[in-house]
N, C-alpha and C positions, 0 to 999 in steps of 0.2 A: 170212233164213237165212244161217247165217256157218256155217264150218271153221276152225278157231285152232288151230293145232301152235306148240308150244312145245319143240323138243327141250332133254334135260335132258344139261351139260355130266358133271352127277356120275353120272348114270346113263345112260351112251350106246345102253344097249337100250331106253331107254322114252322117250315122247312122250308129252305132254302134249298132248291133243285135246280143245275146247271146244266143244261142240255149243251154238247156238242158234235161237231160233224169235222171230223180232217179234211183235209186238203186233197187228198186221194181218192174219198170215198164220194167228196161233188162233184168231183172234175169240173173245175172253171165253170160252176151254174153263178145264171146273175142271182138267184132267188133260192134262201133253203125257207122253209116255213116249220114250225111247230104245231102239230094240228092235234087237238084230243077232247076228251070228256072235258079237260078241266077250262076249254075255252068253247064250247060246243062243236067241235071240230069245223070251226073258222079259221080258213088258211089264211088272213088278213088281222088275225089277233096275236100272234109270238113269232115276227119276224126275228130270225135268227141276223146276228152282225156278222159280216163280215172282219173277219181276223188280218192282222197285217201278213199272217203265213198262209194266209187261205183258207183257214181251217175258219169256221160258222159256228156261234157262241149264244146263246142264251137261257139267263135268269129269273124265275118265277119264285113267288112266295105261296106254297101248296097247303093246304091242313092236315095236317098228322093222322095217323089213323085211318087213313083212307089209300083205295088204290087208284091208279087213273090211265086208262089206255090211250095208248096216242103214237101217232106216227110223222115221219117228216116228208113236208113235200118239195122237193127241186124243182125249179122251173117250172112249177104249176101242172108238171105234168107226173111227174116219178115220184111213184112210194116209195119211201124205204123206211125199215125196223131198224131201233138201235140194237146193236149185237150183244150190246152192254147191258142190257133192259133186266131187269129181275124178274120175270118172268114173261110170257109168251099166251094169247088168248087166240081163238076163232075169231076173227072180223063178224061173223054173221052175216054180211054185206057179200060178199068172195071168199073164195077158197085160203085165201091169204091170211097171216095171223095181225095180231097189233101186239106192241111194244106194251111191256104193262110195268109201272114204278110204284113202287111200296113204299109206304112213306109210316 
């Protein structure tokens, strides 16, 4: 599980954020999804790609200054936190926490 911020010199409001997922951590899912505030937690808006090592890859353009919680979903059924995440909130939804990215 990685976080990659790219801030963009031409555009100083937006940040480039690279979500991934290893190859170990899907185990062979056909499906990872990206789900958060910054897409209304729509599992049908930041499908993640499949990588040719297995590992599950994707890039959004965020605004700075902002935080955004968000989790990924496998196979439409398993949550999981990136371990990477800069910090850790309460879902309020479940006992379970969300992945939170500072930007």
């Amino acid at each position: 599980m990685a976080l990659a911020k790219q801030y963009l010199k031409s555009k100083p409001t937006i940040c480039k954020v690279t979500f991934s997922l290893p190859a170990d951590t899907v185990n062979g899912a056909s499906s990872v999804a990206l789900v958060g505030e910054f897409n209304g937690w729509n599992a049908e808006a930041a499908p993640l790609k499949k990588q040719k090592d297995g590992s599950y890859k994707t890039t959004l353009e965020l605004p700075v200054g902002q935080e955004f919680q968000f989790r990924y979903l496998i196979d439409g059924d398993k949550w999981i936190n990136d371990q990477e995440a800069d910090k850790f909130v309460t879902s309020g939804v479940s006992s379970e926490d969300n992945s939170v990215v500072v930007l």
